[in-house]
C-alpha positions as CSV (number, residue, x, y, z in Angstrom):
1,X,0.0,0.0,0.0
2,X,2.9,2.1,1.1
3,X,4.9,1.4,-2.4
4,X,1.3,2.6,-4.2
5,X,1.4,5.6,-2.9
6,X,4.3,6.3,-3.6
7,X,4.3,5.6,-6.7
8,X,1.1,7.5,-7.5
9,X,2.4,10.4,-6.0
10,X,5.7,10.5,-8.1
11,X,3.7,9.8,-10.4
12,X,1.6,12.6,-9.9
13,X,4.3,15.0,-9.6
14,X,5.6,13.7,-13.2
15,X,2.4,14.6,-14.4
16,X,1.9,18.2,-13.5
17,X,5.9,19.2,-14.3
18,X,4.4,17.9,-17.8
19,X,1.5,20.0,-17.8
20,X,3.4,22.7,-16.7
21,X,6.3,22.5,-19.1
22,X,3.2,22.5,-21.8
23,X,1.4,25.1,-20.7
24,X,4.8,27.3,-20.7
25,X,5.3,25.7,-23.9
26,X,1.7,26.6,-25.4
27,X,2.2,30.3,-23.6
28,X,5.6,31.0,-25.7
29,X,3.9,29.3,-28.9
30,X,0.9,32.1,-28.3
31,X,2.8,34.6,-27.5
32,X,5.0,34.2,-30.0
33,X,1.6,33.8,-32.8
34,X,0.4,36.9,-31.6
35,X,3.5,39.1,-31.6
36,X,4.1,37.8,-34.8
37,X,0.1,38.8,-36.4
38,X,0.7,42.2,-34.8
39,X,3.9,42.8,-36.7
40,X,2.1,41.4,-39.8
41,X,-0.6,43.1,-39.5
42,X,1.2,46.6,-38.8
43,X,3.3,46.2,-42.1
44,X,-0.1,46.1,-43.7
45,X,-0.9,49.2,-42.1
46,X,1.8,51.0,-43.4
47,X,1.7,49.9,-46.9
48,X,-1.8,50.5,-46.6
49,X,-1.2,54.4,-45.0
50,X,1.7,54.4,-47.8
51,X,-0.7,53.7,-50.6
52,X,-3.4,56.2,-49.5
53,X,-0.8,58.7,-49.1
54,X,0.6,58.4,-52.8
55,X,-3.7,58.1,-53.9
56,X,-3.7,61.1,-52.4
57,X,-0.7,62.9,-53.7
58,X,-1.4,61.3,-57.4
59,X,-4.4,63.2,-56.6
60,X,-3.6,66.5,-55.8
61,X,-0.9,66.8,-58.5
62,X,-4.5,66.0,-60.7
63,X,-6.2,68.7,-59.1
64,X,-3.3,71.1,-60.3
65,X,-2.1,69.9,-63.8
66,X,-6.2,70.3,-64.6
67,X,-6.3,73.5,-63.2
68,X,-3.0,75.2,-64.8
69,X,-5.0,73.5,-67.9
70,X,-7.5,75.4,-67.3
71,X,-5.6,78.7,-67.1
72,X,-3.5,77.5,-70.0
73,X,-6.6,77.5,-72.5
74,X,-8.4,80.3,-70.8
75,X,-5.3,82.8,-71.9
76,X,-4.3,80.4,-74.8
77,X,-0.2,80.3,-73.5
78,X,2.3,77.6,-73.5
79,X,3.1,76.2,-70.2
80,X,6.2,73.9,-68.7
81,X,5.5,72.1,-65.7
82,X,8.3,72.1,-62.9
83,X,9.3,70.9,-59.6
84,X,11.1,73.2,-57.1
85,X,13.8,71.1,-56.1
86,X,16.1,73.9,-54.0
87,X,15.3,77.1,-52.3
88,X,17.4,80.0,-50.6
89,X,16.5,80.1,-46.7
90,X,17.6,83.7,-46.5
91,X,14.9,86.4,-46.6
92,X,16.9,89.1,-48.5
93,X,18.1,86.8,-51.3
94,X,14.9,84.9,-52.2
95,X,15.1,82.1,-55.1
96,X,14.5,78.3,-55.8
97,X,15.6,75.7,-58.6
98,X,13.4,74.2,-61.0
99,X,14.5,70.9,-62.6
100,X,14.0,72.2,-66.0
101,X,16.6,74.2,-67.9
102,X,17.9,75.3,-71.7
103,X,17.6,71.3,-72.4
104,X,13.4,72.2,-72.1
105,X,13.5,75.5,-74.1
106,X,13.5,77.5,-70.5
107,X,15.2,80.9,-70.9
108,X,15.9,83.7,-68.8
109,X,13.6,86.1,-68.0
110,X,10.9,84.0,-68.7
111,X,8.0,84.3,-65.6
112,X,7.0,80.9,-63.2
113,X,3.3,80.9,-62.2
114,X,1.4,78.8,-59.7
115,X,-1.8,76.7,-61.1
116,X,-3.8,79.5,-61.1
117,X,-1.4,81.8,-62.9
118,X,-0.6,84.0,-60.0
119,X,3.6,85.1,-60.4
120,X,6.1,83.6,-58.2
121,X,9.0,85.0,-60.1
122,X,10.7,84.7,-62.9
123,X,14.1,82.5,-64.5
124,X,17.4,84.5,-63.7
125,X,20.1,82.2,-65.0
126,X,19.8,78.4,-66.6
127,X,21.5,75.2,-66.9
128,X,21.3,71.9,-69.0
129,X,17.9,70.5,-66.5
130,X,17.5,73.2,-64.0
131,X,17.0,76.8,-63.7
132,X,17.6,79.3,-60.8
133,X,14.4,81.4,-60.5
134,X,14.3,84.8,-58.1
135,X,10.9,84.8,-56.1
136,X,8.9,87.8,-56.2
137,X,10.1,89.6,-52.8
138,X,13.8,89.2,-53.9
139,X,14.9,92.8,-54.2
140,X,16.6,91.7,-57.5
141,X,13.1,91.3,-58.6
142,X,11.8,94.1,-61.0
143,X,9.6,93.7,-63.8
144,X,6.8,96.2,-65.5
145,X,3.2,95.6,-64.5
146,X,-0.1,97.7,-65.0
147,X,-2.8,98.4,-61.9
148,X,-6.3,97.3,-62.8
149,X,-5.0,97.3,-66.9
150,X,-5.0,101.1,-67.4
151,X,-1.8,102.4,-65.6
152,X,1.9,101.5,-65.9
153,X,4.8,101.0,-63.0
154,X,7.8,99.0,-61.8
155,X,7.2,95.8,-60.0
156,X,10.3,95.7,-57.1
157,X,10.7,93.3,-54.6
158,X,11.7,94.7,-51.1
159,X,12.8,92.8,-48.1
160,X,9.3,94.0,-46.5
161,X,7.2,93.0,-49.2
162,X,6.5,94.3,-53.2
163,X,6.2,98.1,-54.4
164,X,5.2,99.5,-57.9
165,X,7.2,102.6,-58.7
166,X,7.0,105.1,-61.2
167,X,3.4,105.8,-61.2
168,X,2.9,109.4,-61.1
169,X,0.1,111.3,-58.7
170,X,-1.4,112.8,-61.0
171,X,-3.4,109.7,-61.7
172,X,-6.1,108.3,-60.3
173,X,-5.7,104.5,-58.1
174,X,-6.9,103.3,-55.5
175,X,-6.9,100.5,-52.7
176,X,-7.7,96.7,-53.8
177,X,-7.2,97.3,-57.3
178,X,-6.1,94.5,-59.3
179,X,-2.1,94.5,-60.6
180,X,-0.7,92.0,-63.8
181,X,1.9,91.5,-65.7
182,X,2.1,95.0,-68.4
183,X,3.4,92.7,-71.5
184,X,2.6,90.7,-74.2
185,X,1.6,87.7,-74.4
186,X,1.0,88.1,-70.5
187,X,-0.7,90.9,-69.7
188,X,-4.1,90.7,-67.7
189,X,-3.4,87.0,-67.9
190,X,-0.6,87.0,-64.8
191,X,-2.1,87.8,-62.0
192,X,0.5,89.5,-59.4
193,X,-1.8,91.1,-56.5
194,X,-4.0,93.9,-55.5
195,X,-3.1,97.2,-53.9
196,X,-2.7,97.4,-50.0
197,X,-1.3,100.6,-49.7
198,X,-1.0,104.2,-51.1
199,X,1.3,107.1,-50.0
200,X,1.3,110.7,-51.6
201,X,4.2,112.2,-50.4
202,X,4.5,115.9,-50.9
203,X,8.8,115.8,-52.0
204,X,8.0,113.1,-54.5
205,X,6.5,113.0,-58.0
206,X,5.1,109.4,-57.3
207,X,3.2,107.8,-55.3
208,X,4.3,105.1,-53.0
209,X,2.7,102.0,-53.3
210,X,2.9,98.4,-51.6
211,X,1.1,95.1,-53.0
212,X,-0.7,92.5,-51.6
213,X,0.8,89.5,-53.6
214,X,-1.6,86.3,-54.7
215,X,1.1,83.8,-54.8
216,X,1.2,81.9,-51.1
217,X,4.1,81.9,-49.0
218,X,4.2,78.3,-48.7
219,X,5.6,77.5,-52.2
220,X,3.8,74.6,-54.3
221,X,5.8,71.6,-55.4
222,X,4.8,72.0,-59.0
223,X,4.9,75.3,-61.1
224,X,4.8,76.3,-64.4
225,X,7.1,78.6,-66.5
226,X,5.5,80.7,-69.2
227,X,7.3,80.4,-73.0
């Protein structure tokens, strides 16, 4: 009776180090399952997040090619698309790089709109694929423009913003009018800003006057140069 018991208690003791050892076993095993889905199932949540953000962007760039389309037939001009691919930091000398150049017909001078054909700037020197284009507010910027189609000025870039010069007080303008590019093929097609401030000083022929420029701050990825 004495041997039995012992025996079954041994035995016993066999039997739940087994159990044990298989329920440790069967823990790792699940854990080990489960960590495993999670990382599988996280990598299909990126590429999934990855894929909707590209949907997205292949979207967007859409959205702008149709509507520099749009402005394209409207004014009947010839358009090259562009990606900024550089940009000055500094605030007084304020340019970018476009990857197209002479190799795509691009020439200085020529002026760089946004989608809706508000100026950005215009090509100051070009290369084989890329161009170097002055923004706007660079005060290397100048470039003739007419206020609301009828009267004729300077565009300059300052470091505080954009003034038309040379527009004498003898004639009549006012605040919010509308200002463009002053040649051909451009003019009343380019869209540069709207008066935000006049000054008539009495020691000057001219008046002084500051623009509110369309074109954002934030710069678009893709532009388009006028030929």
């Amino acid at each position: 009776m004495v041997i039995a018991l012992l025996a079954f208690t041994a035995f016993r003791r066999t039997f739940q180090t087994l159990i044990l050892s298989l329920s440790k076993s069967f823990f790792t095993l699940s854990k080990t399952s489960y960590q495993e889905k999670i990382e599988s199932l996280n990598k299909k949540n990126l590429s999934y997040r990855l894929e909707l953000k590209k949907n997205k962007k292949i979207s967007e760039e859409n959205k702008i090619l149709r509507e520099a389309l749009n402005f394209k037939n409207k004014n009947n001009l010839s358009l090259v698309g562009a990606e900024i691919i550089a940009f000055s930091p500094s605030s007084w000398n304020q340019y970018i790089f476009l990857n197209s150049g002479s190799g795509q017909g691009i020439k200085k001078n020529m002026l760089v709109v946004d989608k809706d054909g508000n100026l950005i700037g215009k090509v100051k020197k070009t290369y084989q694929n890329r161009c170097k284009v002055i923004l706007v507010k660079n005060p290397d910027f100048q470039m003739p423009v007419s206020v609301n189609n009828q009267l004729l000025g300077l565009l300059q870039g300052t470091l505080s913003g954009v003034e038309i010069l040379y527009i004498e007080k003898s004639n009549e303008i006012n605040i919010a009018e509308p200002v463009y590019a002053a040649f051909s093929p451009f003019a009343s097609a380019v869209k540069i800003g709207q008066i935000s401030k006049i000054e008539r000083s009495k020691n000057n022929l001219f008046y002084e006057i500051q623009v509110d420029i369309f074109a954002k701050d934030k710069l678009p990825q893709v532009v388009f140069i006028l030929k």
